[in-house]
N, C-alpha and C positions, 0 to 999 in steps of 0.2 A: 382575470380573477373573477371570479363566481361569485355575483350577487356584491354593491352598492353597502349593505348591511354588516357584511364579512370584513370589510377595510375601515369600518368608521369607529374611529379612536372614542374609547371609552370617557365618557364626560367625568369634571368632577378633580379633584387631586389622587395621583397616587397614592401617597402616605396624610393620613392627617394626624396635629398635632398630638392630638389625644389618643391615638394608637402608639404614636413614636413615645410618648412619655410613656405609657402602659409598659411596653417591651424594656423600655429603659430600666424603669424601676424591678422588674422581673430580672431582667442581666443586675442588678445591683443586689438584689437580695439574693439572688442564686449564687455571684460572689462569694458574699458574706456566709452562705451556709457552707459551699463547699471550701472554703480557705479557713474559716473561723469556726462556724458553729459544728462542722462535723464531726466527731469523734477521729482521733487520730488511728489509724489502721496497725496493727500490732508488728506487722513484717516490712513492710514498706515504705512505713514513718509518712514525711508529709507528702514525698512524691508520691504517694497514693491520690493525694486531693487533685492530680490533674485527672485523675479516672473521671471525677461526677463530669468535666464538661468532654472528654474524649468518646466517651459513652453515649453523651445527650447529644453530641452532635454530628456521631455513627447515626444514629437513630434518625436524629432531623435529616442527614440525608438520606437513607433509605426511604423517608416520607416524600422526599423531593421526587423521589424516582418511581416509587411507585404512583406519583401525582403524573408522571412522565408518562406510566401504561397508562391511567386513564383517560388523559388528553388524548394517548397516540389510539385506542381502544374506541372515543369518541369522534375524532375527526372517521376514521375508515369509515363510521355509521353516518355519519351527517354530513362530511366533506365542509363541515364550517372552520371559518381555518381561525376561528377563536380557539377553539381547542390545539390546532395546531400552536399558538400563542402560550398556550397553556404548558404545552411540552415542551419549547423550548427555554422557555421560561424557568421551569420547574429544572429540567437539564442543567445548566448554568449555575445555577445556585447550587445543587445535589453537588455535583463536581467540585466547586467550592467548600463545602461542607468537607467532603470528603478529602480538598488537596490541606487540609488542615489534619485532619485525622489519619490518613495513609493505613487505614484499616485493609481494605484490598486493594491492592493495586491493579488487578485482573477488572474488578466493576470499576476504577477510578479508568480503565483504558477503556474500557467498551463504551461512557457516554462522552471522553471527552473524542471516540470516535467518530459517536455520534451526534456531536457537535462543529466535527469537522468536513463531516460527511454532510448535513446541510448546505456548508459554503460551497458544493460540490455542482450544485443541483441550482441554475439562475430561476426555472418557472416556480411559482409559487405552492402552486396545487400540484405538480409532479415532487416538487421537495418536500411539500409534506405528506404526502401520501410513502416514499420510501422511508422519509423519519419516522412517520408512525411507526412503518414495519419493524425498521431496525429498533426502535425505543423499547418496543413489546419483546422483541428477543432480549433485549438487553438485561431488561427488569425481573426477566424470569431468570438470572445469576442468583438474584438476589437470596435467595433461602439459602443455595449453596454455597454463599460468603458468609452469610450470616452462621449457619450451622459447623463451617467446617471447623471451626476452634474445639468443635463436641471430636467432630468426625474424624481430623485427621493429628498428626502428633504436628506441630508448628511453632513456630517463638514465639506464640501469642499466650500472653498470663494466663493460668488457669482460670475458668469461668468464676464468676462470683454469681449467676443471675445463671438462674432455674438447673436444670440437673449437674451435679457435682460443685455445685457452689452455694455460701449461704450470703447473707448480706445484712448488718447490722439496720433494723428500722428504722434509725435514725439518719442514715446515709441513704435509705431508701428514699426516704422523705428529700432530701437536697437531690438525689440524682432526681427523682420525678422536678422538682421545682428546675431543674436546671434546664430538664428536657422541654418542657413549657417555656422557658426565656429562650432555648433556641429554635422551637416550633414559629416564633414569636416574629424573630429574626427570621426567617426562611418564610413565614409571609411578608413580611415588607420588602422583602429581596424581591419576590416573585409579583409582587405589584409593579412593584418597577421597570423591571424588566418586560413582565406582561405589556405593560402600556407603552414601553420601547418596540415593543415588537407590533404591535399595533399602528405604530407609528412609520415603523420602517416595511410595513403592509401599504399602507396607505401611500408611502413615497411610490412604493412597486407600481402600485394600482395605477397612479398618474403618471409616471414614467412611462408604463407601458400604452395607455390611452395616448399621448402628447407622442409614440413612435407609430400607432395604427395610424393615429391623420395624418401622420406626414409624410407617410406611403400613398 
């Protein structure tokens, strides 16, 4: 492993309390607007209301993954395999986000490929240099999952958000507050995991030091 610097676990707690209550009360209010405070939707009655978190947490994991190209985009320039940390990190939770929402099933196969394609690979810095690669392939789906409910004819509801759909202000207001409580959530995901991966860097780093001396 490259560089003493690259394997040493980030100080400090993952989650602190006063981020975990913040998120809390954001998933509590964002609740409250999309089950209670939203206007009820004229065709689709209340099953409408699971749109605001289906949506916000479409959304949160597209952020996961494209948190994934900039990690995988960052380690290829620096080879610090914090950012590698970063991407896998970010990977994890995206797919999680996403095994809850089944928006595409094509980006939900490409990063949990690329999750599995990791396990693939024992050297540290050969694994992440192919994960970056594959990550950056993967991320660039992303506009054409995103887009194709425009583009192609699918089972997916007619749009409500930007061309061919409108969206009452007031439901604008809970879907944004909702997207914020699961932005919220998907960083303290990635904290944890970040400093799990840190962690299980550092195990590598002296695993493999405790087999060079003993050769």
């Amino acid at each position: 492993m490259a560089g003493e610097s690259q394997s040493r676990i980030p100080a400090g707690a993952a989650i602190s309390l006063p981020s975990a209550l913040i998120v809390f009360l954001l998933l509590a209010a964002a609740s409250y607007g999309a089950l209670i405070k939203a206007p009820e939707e004229a065709t689709m009655g209340l099953i409408q209301r699971i749109f605001y978190f289906h949506v916000s947490s479409a959304w949160t994991g597209f952020v996961s993954f494209i948190l994934v190209f900039i990690g995988s985009i960052a380690y290829l320039r620096t080879r610090a395999l914090k950012w590698d940390w970063l991407s896998v990190a970010s990977a994890e939770v995206g797919v999680a986000f996403f095994t809850v929402v089944l928006v595409s099933f094509l980006l939900w196969v490409l990063f949990v490929s690329y999750l599995i394609l990791r396990t693939l690979v024992d050297e540290p810095e050969r694994r992440a240099m192919v994960a970056a690669v594959f990550g950056i392939f993967a991320t660039l789906d992303i506009p054409l999952v995103y887009f194709s409910i425009w583009w192609f004819r699918t089972q997916h509801p007619q749009p409500v958000i930007g061309d061919g759909g409108s969206l009452d202000p007031r439901m604008w207001r809970v879907l944004l507050l909702s997207w914020v409580a699961m932005m919220g959530v998907m960083s303290l995901l990635i904290r944890v995991r970040y400093r799990l991966e840190a962690v299980r860097a550092e195990v590598d780093s002296l695993r493999m030091e405790a087999t060079a001396n003993g050769r």
